[in-house]
C-alpha positions in Angstrom: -17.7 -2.5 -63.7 -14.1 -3.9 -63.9 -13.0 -6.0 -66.6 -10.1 -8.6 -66.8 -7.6 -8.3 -69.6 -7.3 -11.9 -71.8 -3.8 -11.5 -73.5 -4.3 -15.1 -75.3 -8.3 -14.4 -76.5 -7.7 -17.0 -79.7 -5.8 -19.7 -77.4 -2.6 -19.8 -79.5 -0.3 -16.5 -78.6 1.2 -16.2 -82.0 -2.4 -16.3 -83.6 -3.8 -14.1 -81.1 -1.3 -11.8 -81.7 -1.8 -12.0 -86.2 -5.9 -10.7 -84.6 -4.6 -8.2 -82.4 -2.2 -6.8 -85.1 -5.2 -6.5 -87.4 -5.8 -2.7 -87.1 -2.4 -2.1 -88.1 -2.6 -4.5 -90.6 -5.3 -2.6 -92.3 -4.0 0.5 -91.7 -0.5 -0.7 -93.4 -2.7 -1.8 -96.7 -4.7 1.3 -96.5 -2.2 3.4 -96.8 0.4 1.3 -98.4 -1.7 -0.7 -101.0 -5.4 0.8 -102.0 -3.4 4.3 -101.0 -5.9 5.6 -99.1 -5.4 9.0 -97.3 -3.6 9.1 -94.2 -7.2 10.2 -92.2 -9.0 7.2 -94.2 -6.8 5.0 -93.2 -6.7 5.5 -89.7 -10.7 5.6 -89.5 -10.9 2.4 -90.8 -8.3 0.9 -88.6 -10.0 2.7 -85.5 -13.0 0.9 -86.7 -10.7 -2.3 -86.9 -9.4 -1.6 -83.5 -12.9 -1.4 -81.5 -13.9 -4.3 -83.5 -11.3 -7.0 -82.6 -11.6 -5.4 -78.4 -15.3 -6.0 -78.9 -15.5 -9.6 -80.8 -12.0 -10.8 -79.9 -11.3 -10.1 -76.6 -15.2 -9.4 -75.5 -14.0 -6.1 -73.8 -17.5 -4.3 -72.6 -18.6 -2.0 -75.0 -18.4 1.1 -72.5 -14.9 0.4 -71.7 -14.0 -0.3 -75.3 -15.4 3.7 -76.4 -14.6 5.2 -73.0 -11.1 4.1 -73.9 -11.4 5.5 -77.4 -12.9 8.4 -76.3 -9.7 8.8 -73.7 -7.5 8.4 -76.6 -9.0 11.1 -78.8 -8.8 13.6 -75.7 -5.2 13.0 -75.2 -4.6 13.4 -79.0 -6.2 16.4 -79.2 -3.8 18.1 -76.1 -0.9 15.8 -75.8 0.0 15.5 -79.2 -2.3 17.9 -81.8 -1.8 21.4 -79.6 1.9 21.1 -79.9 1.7 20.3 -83.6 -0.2 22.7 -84.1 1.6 25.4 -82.9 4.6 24.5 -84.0 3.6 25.2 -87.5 1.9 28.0 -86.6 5.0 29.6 -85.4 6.4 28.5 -88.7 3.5 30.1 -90.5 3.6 33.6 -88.7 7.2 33.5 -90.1 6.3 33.2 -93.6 2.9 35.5 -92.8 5.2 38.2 -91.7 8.1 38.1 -94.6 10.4 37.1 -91.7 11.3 33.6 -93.9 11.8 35.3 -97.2 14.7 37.0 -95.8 16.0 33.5 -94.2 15.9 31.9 -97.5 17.9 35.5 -98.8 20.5 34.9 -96.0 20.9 31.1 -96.8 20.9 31.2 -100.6 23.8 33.7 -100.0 26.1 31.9 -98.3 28.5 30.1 -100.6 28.9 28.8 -104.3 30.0 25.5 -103.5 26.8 23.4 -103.8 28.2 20.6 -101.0 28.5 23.9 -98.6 24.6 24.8 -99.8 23.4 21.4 -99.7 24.8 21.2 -96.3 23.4 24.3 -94.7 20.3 24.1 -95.8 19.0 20.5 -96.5 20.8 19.5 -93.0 21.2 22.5 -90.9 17.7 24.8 -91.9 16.0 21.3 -92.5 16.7 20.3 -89.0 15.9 23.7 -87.8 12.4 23.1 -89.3 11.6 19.4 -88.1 12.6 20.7 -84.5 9.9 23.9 -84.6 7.2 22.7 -87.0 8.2 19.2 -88.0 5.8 16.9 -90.0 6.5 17.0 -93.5 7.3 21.2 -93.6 11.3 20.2 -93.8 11.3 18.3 -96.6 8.8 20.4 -98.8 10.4 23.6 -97.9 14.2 22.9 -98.5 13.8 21.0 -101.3 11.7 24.1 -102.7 14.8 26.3 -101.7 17.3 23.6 -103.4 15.2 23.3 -106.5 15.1 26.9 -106.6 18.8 27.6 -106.4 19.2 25.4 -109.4 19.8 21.8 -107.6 18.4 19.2 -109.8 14.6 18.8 -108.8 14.5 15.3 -107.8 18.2 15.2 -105.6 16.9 18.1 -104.6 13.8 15.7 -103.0 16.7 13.1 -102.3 19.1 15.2 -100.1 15.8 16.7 -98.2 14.4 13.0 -97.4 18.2 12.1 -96.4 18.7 15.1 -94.2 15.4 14.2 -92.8 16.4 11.5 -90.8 18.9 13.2 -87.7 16.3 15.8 -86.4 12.9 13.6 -86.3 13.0 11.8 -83.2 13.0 15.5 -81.3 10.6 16.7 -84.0 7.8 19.3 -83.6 9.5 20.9 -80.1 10.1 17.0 -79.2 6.5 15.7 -79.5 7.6 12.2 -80.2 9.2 12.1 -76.8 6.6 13.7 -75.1 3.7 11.4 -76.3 6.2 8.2 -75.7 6.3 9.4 -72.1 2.9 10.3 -71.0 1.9 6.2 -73.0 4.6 4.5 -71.1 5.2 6.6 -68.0 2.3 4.2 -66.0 3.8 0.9 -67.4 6.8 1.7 -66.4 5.1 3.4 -62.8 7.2 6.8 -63.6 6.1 10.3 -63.6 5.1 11.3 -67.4 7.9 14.3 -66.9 10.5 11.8 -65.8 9.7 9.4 -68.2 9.9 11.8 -71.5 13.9 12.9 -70.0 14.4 9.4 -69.8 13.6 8.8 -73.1 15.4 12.0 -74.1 18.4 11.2 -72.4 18.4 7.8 -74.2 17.5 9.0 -77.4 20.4 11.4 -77.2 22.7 8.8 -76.6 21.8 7.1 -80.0 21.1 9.7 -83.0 23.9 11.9 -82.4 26.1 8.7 -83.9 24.0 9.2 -86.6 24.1 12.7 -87.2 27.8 12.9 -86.9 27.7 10.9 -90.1 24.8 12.2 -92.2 26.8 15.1 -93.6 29.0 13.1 -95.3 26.5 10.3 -95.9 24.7 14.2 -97.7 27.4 15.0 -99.6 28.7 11.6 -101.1 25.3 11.1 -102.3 25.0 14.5 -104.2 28.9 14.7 -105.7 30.3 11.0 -104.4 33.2 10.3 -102.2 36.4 11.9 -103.7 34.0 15.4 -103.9 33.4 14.7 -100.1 37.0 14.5 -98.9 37.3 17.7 -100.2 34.9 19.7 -98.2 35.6 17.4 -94.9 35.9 20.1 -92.6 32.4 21.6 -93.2 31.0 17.7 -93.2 33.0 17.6 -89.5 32.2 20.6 -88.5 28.0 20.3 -89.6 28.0 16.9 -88.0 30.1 16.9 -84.6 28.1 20.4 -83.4 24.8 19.1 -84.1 25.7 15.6 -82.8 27.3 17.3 -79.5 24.5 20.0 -79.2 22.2 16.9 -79.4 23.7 15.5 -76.9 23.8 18.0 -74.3 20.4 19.1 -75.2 18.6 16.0 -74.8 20.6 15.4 -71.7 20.5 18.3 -69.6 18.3 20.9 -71.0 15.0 19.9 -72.8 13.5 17.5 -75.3 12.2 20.2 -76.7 15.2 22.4 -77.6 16.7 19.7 -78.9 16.9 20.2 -82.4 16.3 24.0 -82.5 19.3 24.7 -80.8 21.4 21.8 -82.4 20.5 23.0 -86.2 21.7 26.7 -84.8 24.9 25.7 -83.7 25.5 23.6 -86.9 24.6 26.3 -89.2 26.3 29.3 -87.1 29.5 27.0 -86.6 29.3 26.1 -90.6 29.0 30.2 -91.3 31.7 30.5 -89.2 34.2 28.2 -90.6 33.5 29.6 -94.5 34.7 33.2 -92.5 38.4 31.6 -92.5 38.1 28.3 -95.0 36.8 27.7 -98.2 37.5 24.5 -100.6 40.3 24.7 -102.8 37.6 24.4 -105.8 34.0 25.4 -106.1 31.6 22.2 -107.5 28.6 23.2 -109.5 27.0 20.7 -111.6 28.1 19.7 -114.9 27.6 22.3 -117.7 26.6 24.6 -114.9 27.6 28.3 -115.9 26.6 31.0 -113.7 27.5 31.1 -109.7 25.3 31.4 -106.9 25.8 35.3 -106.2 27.2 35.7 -102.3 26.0 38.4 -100.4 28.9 40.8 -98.6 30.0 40.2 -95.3 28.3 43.0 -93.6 24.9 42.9 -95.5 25.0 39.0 -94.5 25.6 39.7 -90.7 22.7 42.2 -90.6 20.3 39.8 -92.7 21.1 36.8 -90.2 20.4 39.3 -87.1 16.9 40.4 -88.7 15.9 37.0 -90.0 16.7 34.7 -86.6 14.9 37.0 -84.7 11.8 35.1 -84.0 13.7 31.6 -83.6 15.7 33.2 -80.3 12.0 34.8 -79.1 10.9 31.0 -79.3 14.4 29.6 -77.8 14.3 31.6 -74.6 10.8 30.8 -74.1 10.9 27.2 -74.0 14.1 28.1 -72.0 12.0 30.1 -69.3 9.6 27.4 -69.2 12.1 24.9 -68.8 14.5 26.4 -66.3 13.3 24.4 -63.1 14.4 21.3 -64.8 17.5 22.8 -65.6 18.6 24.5 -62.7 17.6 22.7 -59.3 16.5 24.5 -56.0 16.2 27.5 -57.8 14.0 30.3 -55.6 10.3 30.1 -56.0 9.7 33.4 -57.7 12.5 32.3 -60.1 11.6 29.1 -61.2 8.8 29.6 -63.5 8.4 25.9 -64.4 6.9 25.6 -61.1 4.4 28.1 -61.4 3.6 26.8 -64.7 2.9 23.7 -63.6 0.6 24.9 -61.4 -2.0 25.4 -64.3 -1.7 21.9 -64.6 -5.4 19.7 -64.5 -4.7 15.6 -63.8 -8.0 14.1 -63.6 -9.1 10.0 -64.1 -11.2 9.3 -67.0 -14.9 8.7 -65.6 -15.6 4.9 -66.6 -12.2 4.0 -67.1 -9.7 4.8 -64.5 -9.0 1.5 -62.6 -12.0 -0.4 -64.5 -9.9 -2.8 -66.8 -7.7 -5.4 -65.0 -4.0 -6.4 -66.1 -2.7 -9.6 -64.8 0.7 -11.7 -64.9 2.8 -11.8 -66.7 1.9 -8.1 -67.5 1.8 -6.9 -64.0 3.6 -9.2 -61.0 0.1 -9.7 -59.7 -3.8 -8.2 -60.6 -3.6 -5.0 -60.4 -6.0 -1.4 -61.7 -5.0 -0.5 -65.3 -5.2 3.5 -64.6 -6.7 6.2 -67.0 -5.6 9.3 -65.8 -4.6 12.7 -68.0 -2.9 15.7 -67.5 -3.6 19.2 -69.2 -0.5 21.3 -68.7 -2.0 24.5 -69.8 0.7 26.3 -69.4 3.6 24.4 -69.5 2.6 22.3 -72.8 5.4 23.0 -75.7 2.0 23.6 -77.8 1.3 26.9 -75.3 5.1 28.1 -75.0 5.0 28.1 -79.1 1.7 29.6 -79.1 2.8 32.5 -77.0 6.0 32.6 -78.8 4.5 33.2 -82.0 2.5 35.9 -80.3 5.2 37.8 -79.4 7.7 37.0 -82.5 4.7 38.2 -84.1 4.0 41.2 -82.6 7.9 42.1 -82.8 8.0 41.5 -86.6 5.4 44.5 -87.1 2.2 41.8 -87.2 -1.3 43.1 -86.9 -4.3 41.2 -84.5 -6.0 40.7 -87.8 -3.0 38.8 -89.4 -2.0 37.0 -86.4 -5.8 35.3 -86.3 -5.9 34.9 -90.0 -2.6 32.9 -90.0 -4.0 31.0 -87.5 -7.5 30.2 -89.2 -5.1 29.1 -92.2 -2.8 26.9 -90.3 -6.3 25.2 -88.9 -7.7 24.7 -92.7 -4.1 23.2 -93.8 -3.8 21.1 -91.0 -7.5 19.5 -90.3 -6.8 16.1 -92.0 -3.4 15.7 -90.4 -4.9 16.9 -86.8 -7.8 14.0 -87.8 -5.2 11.5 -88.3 -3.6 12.6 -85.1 -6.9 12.2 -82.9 -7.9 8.7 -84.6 -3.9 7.3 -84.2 -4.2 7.7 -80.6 -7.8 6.5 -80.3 -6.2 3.2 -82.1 -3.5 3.0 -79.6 -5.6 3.4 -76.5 -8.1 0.9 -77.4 -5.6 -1.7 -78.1 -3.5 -0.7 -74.6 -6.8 -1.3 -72.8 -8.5 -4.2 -74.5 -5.0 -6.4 -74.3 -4.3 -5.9 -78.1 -0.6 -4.0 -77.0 0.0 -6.6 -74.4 -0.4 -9.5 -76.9 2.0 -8.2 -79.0 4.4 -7.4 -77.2 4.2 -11.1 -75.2 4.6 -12.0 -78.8 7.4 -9.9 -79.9 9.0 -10.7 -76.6 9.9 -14.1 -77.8 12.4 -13.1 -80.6 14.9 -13.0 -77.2 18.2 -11.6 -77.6 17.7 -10.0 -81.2 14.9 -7.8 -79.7 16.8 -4.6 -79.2 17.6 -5.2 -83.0 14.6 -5.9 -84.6 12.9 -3.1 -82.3 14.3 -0.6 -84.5 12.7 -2.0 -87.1 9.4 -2.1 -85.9 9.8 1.7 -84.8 11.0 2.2 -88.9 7.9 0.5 -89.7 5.6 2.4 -88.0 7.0 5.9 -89.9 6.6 4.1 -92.8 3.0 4.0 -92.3 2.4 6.8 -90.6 5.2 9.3 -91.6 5.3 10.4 -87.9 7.6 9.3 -84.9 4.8 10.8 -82.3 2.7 8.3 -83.9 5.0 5.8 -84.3 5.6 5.9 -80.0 1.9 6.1 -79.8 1.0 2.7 -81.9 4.1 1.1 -80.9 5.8 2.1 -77.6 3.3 0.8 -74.8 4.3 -2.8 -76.9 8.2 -2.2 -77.1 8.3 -1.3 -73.1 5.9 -4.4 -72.3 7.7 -6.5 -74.6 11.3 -5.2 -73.2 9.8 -5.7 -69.6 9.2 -9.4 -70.5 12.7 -9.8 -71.9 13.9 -8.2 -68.7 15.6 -6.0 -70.9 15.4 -1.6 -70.1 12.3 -0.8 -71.3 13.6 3.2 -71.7 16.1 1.7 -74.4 12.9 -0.2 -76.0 11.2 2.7 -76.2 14.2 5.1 -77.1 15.2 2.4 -79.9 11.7 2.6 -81.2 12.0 6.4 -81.4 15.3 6.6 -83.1 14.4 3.5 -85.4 11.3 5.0 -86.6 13.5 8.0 -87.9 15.1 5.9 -90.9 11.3 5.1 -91.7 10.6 9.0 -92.3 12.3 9.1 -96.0 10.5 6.4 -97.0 6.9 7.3 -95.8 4.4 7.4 -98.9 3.5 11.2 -97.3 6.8 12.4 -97.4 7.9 11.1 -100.8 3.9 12.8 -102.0 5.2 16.0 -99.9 9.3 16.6 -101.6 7.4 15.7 -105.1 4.9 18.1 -105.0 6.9 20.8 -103.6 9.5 20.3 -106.9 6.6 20.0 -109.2 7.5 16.6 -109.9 3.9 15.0 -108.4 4.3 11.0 -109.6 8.1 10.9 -109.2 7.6 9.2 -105.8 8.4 6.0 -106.9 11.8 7.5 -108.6 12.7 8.7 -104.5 11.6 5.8 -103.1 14.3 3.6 -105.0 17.1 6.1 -104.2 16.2 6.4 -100.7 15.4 2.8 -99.8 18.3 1.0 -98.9 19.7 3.6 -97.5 16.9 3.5 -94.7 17.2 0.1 -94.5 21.0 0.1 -94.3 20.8 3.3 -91.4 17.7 1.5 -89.9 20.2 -1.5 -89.2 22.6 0.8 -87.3 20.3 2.3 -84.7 19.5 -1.4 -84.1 23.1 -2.4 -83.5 23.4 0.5 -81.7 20.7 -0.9 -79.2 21.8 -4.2 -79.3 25.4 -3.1 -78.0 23.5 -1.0 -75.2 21.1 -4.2 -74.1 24.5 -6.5 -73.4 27.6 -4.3 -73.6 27.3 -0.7 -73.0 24.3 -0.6 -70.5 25.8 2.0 -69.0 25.0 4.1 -72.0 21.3 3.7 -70.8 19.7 6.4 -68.0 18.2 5.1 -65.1 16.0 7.0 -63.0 
């Protein structure tokens, strides 16, 4: 059977594209309007999604679920193993004790609450988006916030803010990682070389905005004139995490990306309170007793004993990584290379080369492929599966706790591994029944203001989701397409998608539930949404300038392969 996409099924493009955007649309009042839950929602927008291929664009009804069916499957290894890990990593951390004494180390180190604000809401908060991600930041600092006597909600407010510099390489740089393995046969790359693109790109847009999140932190909790006075920890914070994300992203891994960013920030901010300290301490008003610091010694011993397990998980992704690092290394030395070797690529049976792209899609007819690839070993998802193991182990765990942690970590993820399978299920049917294409033929006439109002779909789709990994899923087969069209770089589309989607995350209805709860404040959420919005409107419009300059002035900014 082989099937021939129809990107105008309702004649008019604009109208076919309002149809093809209908599972989106319904996932957007789902979750936005009648609040559904986030699994809900994306059921009945799956639902919505096999319905328009079916009626709309009279796809075959074996294609249409095969193509479902595909997108579950890749959910469940591309993007829900690595998840999944990640926090579990986090939870073995908590399981073993190992994160009380972080939290002991960090509440510790300094008075001043600009110096704690930064440090944890920005540095630990980063840490955690780049090993666990989801909404584990937020929740967690502002916990540790609320309990060192911040005020409960700008406790919520600084954690959603800090939120936004470490997402796009969240969760050991998922986002990137499902962008390239969706766009990678658009744009007829390698999945591998298409995620570096995209990290490279990425990497050359976010660190302008976490240079200037620190202060951005800071003016919001104690306001300008407090701000100048701390300025070299807001320097210092935000031109070693901006630098480390950088290089990082660049020249090492998508996946290190933020862990070893937010430990340079935090060790180069401990390092500077060593010699400097601001000429006054700020507490809050009427605020009496001080934050009691722990000694020098005592605080050097504590920081040893609680990083432990985040350097076992650093030189693992390292060792996995190091054939992409170092080139023409020896064969019995370059372990990405063996690892690789696991690796299972296989066409999906009654799929692969069945559905038929045309112009202007493709320059002429041509196969629409369905292949996947299972990297057993090499997957981010095994590396922090093993690291956990081990961290584990070293941190005095027993078998028994190790597996219980783990049956936990399924029980509190299942609805968000749910909405994980079903988001990608969406996004394949609508690459393979010509939903995607429409829309991005559609978007592709906005012309030059694309790269612009690109970040803004990429915000959108956090909004509604609260995830950049499924942000790239729903939306960044349509931004490459539609960038193709324009003949603009599709890696900056999709990049500019990624780092716009970031300014969506403090806004997303599951993160504002997520900081709430955590503070005990459960129905505040419309309180954070007003104090956050503008400003991810305002940041939202900078990542799109950002782009814009790239697409006609600074191309050079862009990697090419």
């Amino acid at each position: 059977m082989t099937w021939i996409q129809d990107y105008q099924p309702a004649g008019a493009l604009w109208v076919s594209a309002l149809l093809a955007a209908l599972p989106i649309i319904v996932l957007l009042v789902s979750l936005g309007v009648i609040r559904f839950s986030a699994h809900l929602s994306a059921a009945l927008a799956l639902v919505t999604a096999l319905g328009v291929a079916l009626l709309l664009y009279r796809m075959p009804a074996a294609l249409a679920f095969d193509s479902a069916a595909m997108g579950l499957v890749f959910g469940v290894w591309s993007v829900a193993w690595i998840a999944f890990h990640a926090v579990y990593f986090h939870n073995v951390t908590v399981a073993t004790g190992r994160f009380d004494a972080i939290k002991r180390v960090l509440a510790g180190f300094s008075e001043d609450r600009r110096l704690q604000a930064l440090l944890i809401a920005f540095g630990f908060g980063a840490l955690l988006e780049g090993i666990a991600g989801g909404g584990s930041p937020i929740a967690i600092t502002a916990a540790m916030l609320a309990a060192l006597g911040f005020p409960p909600v700008k406790a919520v407010v600084l954690a959603l803010l800090a939120n936004t510099a470490p997402v796009a390489f969240g969760g050991l740089g998922n986002p990137l990682i499902v962008l390239g393995r969706l766009t990678a046969p658009i744009m007829h790359l390698k999945q591998e070389q298409a995620t570096e693109l995209f990290s490279a790109a990425v990497g050359r847009q976010v660190p302008v905005l976490a240079l200037i999140i620190p202060a951005f932190l800071v003016v919001v909790l104690a306001g300008w004139k407090r701000m100048l006075e701390v300025w070299p920890a807001v320097l210092t914070a935000g031109l070693t995490f901006a630098v480390m994300q950088f290089v990082v992203s660049n020249y090492i891994s998508a996946s290190l990306v933020d862990v070893l960013a937010a430990l340079t920030a935090m060790a180069a901010l401990w390092i500077l309170t060593r010699f400097w300290q601001p000429a006054t301490v700020w507490r809050f008003d009427g605020e009496k007793a001080a934050v009691k610091s722990l000694g020098a010694a005592q605080a050097e011993r504590g920081a040893l004993y609680a990083w432990m397990p985040y350097i076992v998980l650093i030189l693992a992704i390292f060792l996995s990584r190091i054939g992409t690092i170092f080139k023409n290394l020896p064969g019995w030395l370059d372990l990405t290379k063996l690892l690789h070797k696991a690796d299972w690529v296989f066409a999906w049976p009654g799929l692969h080369n069945h559905v038929v792209q045309h112009p202007p899609i493709t320059a002429k007819n041509a196969p629409y492929a369905a292949t996947l690839t299972v990297d057993f070993l090499f997957s981010p998802g095994t590396v922090a599966l093993i690291a956990a193991v081990i961290a584990g182990f070293a941190m005095g765990a027993r078998p028994g706790l190790l597996l219980k942690t783990y049956r936990s970590t399924l029980v509190q993820m299942r609805w968000a591994l749910a909405t994980i399978f079903m988001i990608l299920a969406i996004a394949f049917v609508m690459n393979y029944s010509g939903a995607t294409q429409t829309l991005g033929l559609a978007l592709a006439t906005t012309g030059a203001v694309f790269p612009l109002f690109s970040a803004y779909i990429g915000w959108l789709g956090v909004f509604l989701t609260g995830s950049d990994a499924s942000t790239n899923s729903l939306f960044g087969p349509m931004q490459v397409i539609s960038a193709q069209q324009l003949d603009l770089n599709p890696i900056l589309a999709g990049a500019t998608n990624t780092s716009g989607g970031v300014m969506g995350k403090m806004i997303s209805p599951q993160n504002l539930s997520i900081g709430a709860t955590a503070i005990g404040q459960s129905g505040k959420e419309g309180s954070l949404l007003r104090q956050t919005f503008l400003w991810s409107l305002l940041l939202t419009a900078v990542v799109g300038v950002i782009s814009l300059l790239q697409a006609t002035i600074l191309t050079a900014m862009i990697p090419s392969p």
